[in-house]
N, C-alpha and C positions, 0 to 999 in steps of 0.2 A: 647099531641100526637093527630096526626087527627083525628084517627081509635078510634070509641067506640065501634068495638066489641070487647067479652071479651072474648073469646073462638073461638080456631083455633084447625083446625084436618087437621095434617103435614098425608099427606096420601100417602105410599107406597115407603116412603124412607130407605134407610141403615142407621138405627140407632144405632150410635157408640156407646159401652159398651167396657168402660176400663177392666171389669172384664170377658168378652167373647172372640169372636172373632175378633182380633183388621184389621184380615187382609181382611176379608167377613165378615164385620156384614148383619147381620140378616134385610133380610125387615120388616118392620112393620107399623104400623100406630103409632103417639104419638099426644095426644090432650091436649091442654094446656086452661088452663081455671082462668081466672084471671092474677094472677103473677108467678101462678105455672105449672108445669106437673103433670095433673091428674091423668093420665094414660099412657101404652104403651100396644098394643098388636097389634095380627095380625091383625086383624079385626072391627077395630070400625066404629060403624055407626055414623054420619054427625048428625042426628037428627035437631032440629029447632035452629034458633038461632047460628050455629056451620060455621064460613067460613073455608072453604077446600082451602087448599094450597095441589095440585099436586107437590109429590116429587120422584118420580118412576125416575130412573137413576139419583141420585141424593143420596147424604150423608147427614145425619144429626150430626151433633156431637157438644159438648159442644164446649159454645163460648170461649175463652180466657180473663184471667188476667193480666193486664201489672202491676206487680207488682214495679215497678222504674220507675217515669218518672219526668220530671220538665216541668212543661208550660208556664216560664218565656223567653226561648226563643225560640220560634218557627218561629218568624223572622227571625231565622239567619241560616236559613236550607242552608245547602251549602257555608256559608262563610268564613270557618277553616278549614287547614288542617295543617298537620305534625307541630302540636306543644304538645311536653310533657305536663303531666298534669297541672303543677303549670304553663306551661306559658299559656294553655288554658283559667284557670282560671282569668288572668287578662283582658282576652277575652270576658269572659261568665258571668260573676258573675253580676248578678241586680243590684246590689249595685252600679256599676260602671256606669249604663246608668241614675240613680235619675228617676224621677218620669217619667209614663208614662202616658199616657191619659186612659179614660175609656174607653172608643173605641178602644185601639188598645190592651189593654188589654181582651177586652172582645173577638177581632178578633183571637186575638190568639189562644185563650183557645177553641173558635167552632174552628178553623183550626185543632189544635191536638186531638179533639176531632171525628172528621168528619172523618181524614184521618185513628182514631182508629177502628170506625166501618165498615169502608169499608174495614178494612185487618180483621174482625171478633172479633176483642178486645170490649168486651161490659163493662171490669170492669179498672177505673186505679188507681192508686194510684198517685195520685199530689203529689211531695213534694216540694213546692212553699216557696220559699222567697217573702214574700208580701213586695215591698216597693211602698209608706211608710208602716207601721205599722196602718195603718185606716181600719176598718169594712168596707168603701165601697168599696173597693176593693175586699175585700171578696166577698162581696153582688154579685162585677161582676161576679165573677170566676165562683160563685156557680150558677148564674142566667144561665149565659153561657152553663155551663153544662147540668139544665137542659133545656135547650133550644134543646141542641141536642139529649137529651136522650138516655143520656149513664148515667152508674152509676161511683162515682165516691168516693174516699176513701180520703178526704181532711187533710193535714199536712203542717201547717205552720211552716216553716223550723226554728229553732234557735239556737243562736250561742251569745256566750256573749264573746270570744274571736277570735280579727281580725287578727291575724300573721297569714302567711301562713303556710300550712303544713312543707312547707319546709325550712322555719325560721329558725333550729339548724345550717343549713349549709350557709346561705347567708354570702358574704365574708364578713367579719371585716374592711377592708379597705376602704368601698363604703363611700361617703361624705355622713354626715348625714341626707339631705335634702329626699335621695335616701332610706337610710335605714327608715327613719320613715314614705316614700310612704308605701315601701314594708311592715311593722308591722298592718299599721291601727290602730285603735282605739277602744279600748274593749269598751263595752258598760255593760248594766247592768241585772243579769242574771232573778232579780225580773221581770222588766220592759219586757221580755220576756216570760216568765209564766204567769205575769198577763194578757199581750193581749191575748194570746191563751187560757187560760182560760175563760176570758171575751166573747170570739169568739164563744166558745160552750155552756156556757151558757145562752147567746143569740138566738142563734140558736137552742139550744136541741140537742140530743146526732145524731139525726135524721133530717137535715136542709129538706131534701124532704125525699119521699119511696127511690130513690134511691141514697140518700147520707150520707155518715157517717165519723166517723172522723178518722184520726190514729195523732200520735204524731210525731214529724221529729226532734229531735235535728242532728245536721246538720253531725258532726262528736264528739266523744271524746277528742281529744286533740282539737275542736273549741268549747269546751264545760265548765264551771267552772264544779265541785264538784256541786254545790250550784244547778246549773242547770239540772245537769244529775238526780238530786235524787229529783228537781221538778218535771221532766217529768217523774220521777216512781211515784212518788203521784196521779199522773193526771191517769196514766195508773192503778194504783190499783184502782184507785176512780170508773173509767167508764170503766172500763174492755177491754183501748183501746189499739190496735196494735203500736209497737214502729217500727222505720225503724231510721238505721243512718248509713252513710257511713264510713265500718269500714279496714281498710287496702288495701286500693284501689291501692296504688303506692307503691314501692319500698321505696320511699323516707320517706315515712309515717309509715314504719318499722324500715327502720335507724334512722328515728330521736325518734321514741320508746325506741333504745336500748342507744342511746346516751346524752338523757337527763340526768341531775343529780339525778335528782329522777325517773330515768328511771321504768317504771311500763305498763306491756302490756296493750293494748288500752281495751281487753276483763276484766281484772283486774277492768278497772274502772269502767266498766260498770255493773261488778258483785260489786262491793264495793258501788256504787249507789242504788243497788236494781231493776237493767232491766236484767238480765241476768236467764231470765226464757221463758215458751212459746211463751208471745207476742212479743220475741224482733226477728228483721228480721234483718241480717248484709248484707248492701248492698254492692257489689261487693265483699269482702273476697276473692282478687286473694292471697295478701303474706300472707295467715294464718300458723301459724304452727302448727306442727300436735298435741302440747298441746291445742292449740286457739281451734280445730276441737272436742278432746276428751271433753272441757269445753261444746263448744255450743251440742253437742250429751245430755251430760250428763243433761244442761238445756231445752233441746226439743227445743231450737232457732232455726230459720231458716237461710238460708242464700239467697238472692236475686242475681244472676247470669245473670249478664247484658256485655253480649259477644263483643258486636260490640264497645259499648264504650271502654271498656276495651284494646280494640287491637287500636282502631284509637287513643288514649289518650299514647299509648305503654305503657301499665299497667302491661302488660303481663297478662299468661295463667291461670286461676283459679284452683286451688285443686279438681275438680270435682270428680275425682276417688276417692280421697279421703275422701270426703265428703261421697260420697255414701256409701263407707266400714264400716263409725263410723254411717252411719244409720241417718246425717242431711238432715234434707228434702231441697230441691232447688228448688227454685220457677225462674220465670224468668221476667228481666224487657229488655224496650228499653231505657230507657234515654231521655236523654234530646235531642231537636234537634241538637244543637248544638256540640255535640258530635256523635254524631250515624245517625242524618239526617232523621232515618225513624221510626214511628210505627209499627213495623214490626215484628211480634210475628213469622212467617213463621222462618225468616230468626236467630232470636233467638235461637229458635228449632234447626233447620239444625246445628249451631257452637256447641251447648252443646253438640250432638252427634259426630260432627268432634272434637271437639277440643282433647280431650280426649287421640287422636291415638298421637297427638307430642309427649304425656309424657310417653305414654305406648304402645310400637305394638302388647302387644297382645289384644283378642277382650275381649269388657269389657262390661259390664252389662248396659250401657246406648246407652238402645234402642231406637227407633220410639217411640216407645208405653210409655216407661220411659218420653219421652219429650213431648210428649200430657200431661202427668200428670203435668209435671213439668209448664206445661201453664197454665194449668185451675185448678184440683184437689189443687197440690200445692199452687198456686195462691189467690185462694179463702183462703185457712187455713193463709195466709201471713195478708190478709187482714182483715182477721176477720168476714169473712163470714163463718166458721167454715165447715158442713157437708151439706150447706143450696145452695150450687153451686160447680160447677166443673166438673157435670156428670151430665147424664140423665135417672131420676130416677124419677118414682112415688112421688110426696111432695117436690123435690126439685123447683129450681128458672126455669122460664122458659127462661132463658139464652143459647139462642144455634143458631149455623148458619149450613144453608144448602149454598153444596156445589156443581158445576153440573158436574158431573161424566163423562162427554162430553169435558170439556175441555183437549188441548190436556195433562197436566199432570196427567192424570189421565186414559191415553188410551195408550194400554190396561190397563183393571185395576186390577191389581196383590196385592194391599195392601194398605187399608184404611189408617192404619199407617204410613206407609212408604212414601208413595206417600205424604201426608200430607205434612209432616215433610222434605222430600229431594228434593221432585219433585213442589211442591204447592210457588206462592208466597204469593197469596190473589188474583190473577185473579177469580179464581174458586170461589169465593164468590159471591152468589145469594143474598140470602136471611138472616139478622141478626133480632134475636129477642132479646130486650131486655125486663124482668120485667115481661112478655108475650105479650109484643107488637112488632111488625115487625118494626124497624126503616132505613133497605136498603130491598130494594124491587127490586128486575132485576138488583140488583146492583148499583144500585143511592139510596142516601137518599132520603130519605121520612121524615125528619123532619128540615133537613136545605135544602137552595138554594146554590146549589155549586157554582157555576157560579158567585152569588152575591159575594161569601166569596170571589172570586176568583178577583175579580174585584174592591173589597174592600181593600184588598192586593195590589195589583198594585198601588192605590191609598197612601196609607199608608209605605208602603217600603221605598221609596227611604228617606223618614225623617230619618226612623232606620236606611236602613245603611250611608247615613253621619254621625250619633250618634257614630254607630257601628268604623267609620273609624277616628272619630277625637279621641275616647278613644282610638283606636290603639296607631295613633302620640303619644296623651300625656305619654303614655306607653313604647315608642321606648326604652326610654335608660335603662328600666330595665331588657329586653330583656338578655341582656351580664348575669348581673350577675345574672339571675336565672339560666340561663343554665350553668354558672360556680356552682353555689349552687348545681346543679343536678349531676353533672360529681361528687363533691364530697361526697354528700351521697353514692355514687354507689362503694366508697372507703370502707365505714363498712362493714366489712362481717356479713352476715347474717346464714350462714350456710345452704343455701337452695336456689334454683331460681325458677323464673317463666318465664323465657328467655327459649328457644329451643338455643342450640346449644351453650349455653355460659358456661355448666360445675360448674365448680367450680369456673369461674371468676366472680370476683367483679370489 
């Protein structure tokens, strides 16, 4: 970081307090000292040593957590649309572009990283598919990060089986050559344990001040037995946060209920030993309302990432429902290539909209509920526990000023509100991370945009020929995944996540 001072006094800003007034907070002064906030009151003196950051029309409030995100492709911002999940997938998935360079892995990783701070996201959760499987890739990922100085919640994604989700329904007819594209090739569940283990012991549980680990087995059914109950070992051992994507599609509940050994995805995941505090289910649109009593009952979270969910046609999350059995909802954006932005604003705004499809009357997911659900919730997903999320005396100094002047914010009737419905991240000034300032007037202060920007230009057009000749070799599987999808949508489920489709299947 450039800045060695250690101690800033944010002077005369509206200092948001989730537990006061969410719609007039309070002016005050807050001085931060080190990594932390020292203090908050009306009146602190500057004293020696102290730079004053002028915040008088201007909001202060806790920075955001992007608890879901992938930074494997950040390249491909804008180059999918209207394809269902499993055809995305033959789109998206690392695996399918082999090895990248170090440079353009590391380009990426400041790109999503850069575009995180300037919408106020100081914390993310990576859950990275590293290919290859090598440490120096790591090394990029994490150097990357802190180059930009964001903190960052590192999970290398694993999976020791390659069929896709939607494997049960692929037709029987397809020429062999076709069906064993579409399976893949399992690999071995040791050989994934041992490098991410290897990875943090290497590194320590702490690779920098602002980075730590969490675990990613990728999904349950892309997981053996073998695997799922190494990644609870790793999670008892270092007390680390687990995230896996659990019921994301339609197709991913029908083929649950239509296996031979048919066994909910929650089932296995309690039968492994992850079905407690740490575990985070990312997306949980098709839960049922047993899956929601289970995760209540375990204090598991669930990761509610809106924008993918609807471009991928995932359908609409159990939100209300979640609320009612008391599971906590944090929120992510995803990957680019699904969702296109870092955009916690826009996150916010759906969790409170989405809600009205399933239900017209008004329902308890406020403004103020989706500030929590970004930062408060956020931080507990990641494993930051009570130590970020608000702005309080001993917590992190994680927080961005916003300028009260911009037009969504005028007039200004509600810190909350306005935030949450009216805000995208224009109004973002000033972001501190750790208690250092990393956007200043709204440009970084620790990367060159313009370079990244230029570097990109540079590097692109290689990705997308990669990007467009995996398409070709892809064309003919096209037909029968989309035959595979029309007939999962055949098993009833007993429940939707579609608006307006009833009781059809």
């Amino acid at each position: 970081m450039a800045s060695e001072t250690t101690r800033y006094l944010i002077r005369g800003g509206r200092i948001y307090d989730h537990d006061g007034d969410v719609h007039r907070p309070a002016i005050a002064d807050l001085l931060v000292s080190g990594e932390t906030i020292e203090r908050i009151a009306p009146s602190i003196p500057a004293g020696p040593g102290v730079e004053v950051i002028e915040a008088r029309g201007k909001l202060v409030r806790p920075s955001m957590v992007n608890a879901h995100y992938h930074s494997h492709d950040v390249l491909a911002k804008g180059m999918f649309e209207e394809m269902p999940f499993d055809v995305w997938t033959l789109h998206s998935n690392p695996g399918n572009y082999g090895t990248r360079s170090h440079r353009e892995v590391r380009l990426r990783t400041l790109l999503g990283a850069a575009e995180s701070l300037r919408n106020g996201i100081t914390a993310i959760q990576d859950f990275l598919t590293v290919v290859p499987q090598d440490e120096a890739y790591v090394d990029t990922v994490l150097s990357a990060y802190e180059e930009a100085g964001i903190r960052v919640v590192f999970g290398i994604a694993a999976r020791d089986r390659a069929a896709l989700d939607i494997a049960p329904f692929i037709p029987k007819d397809l020429p062999d050559p076709i069906r064993k594209r579409l399976a893949g090739t399992d690999t071995s569940a040791q050989r994934e344990l041992d490098f991410i283990a290897g990875q943090i012991k290497r590194l320590g549980l702490n690779p920098t001040p602002r980075q730590t680990w969490a675990l990613a087995p990728s999904a349950p059914q892309r997981c053996s037995a073998e695997l799922l109950e190494g990644i609870a070992a790793l999670s008892r051992e270092y007390g680390l946060p687990v995230f896996t994507h659990v019921y994301e599609t339609r197709i991913q509940a029908a083929a649950a209920r239509v296996q031979e050994e048919a066994a909910s995805l929650l089932d296995q995941l309690a039968d492994a030993g992850l079905m407690n505090e740490r575990l985070n289910l990312v997306h949980g649109v098709w839960l049922t309302a047993d899956d929601i009593a289970q995760l209540a009952e375990a204090r598991a979270r669930v990761v509610h990432n809106p924008i993918s969910n609807l471009k991928l046609k995932s359908g609409v999350a159990p939100i209300l429902d979640l609320y009612r059995a008391g599971v906590e909802v944090a929120l992510g954006c995803d990957n680019y290539s699904c969702a296109e932005t870092q955009n916690i604003f826009i996150a916010m705004r759906m969790l409170c909209l989405l809600p009205a499809v399933t239900d017209p009357e008004p329902h308890p997911i406020t403004a103020a509920y989706a500030l929590r659900a970004a930062t408060l919730h956020g931080a507990g997903a990641v494993g930051f526990g009570n130590k970020a999320g608000a702005l309080k005396a001993g917590m992190a100094a994680d927080f961005v000023i916003l300028d009260l002047n911009e037009p969504a914010f005028v007039p200004f009737n509600s810190a909350a509100r306005q935030v949450v419905f009216a805000e995208n991240g224009r109004a973002v000034e000033t972001v501190f991370v750790a208690g250092r300032p990393v956007v200043r007037a709204g440009r970084l202060v620790t990367l060159d945009e313009a370079a990244l920007a230029a570097e990109a230009e540079e590097l692109c057009p290689a990705f997308r020929r990669d990007a467009q000749a995996l398409a070709s070799r892809n064309t003919d599987l096209i037909a029968p995944l989309l035959r595979a999808n029309r007939a999962a949508w055949q098993v009833p489920l007993g429940f939707e996540r579609y608006i307006g489709r009833g009781g059809k299947t």
